[in-house]
N, C-alpha and C positions, 0 to 999 in steps of 0.2 A: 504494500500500500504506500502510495505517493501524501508524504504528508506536507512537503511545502516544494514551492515551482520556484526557482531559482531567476529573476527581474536584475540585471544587472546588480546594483549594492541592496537591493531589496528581494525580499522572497514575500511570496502568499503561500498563508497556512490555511492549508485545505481544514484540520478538525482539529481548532485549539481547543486545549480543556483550562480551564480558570483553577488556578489554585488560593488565590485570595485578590482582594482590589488593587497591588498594582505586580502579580505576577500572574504567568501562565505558562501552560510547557505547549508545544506543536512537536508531536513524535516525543522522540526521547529529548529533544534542546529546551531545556529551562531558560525564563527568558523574564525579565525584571525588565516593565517600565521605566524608562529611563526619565520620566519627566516629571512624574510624581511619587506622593507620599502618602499610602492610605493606613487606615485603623489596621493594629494588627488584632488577628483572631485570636478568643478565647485561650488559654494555654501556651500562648507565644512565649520565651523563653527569656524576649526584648522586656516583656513585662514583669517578669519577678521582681519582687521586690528588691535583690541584690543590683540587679540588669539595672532598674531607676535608679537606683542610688548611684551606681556606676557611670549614669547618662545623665546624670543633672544637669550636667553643664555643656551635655553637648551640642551642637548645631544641628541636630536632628533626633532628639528627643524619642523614645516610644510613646505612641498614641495608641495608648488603651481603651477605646471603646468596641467591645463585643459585636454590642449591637451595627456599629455603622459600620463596623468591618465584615460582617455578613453583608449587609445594606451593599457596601462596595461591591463585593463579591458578585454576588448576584446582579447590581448592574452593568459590573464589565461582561457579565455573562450573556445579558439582555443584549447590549451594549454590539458585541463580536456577531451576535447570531443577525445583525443588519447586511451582511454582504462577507462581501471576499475579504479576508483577515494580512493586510502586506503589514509586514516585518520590517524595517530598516536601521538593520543594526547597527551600534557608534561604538561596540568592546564588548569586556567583561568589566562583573562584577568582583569583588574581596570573595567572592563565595565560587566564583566560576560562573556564572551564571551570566548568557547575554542581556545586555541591554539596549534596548531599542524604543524606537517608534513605532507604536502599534497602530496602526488606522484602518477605518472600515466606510468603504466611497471618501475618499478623501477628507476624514473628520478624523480628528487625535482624541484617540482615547484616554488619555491624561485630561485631556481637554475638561472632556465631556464630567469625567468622576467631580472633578474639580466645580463646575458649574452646580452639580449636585449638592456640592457640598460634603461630598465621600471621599475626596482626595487633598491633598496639601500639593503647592509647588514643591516640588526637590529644591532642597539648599546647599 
């Protein structure tokens, strides 16, 4: 099975699956929106309380709400399933994980979380 078509610097993922509001995998490539910042889910590791205390001061904080990290999730989900899913990757992430631009008809899915109010800019 063809899971993503190769667009010069960009690919289209034929069946991404949503793993929270700003990742997703297409096949076996994990893949981190590179443009935003969404809620992490319940049980995130970002969130223990050692994780906070650790991140107090950082430039990018965990954001612990449950709920609007479901909320996310499911609207990047909603979100994806409007059209053809192109990929334009800019690297990796500290974890390996690509990072890119997700869009669907030419609308950025960072964008859109964001307008909802499910996503933060990346800083």
């Amino acid at each position: 099975m063809i899971t993503a078509i190769a667009l010069s610097a960009a690919a289209l993922c034929v069946q991404p699956s949503v793993h929270d509001g700003d990742s997703i995998r297409c096949g076996t490539e994990r893949i981190r929106l590179s443009n935003i910042y969404a809620p992490e889910l319940a049980g995130s590791s970002r969130c223990s309380a050692r994780s906070r205390q650790r991140l107090a001061k950082s430039r990018n904080k965990p954001w612990c709400d449950a709920a609007k990290a479901i909320a996310a999730r499911e609207a990047l989900r909603a979100f994806l399933s409007r059209g053809p899913v192109r990929i334009e990757r800019q690297g990796k992430d500290a974890y390996g994980r690509t990072l890119a631009r997700v869009t669907v008809n030419g609308k950025d899915a960072g964008a859109h979380l964001i307008t909802l109010g499910l996503a933060r800019k990346w800083r």
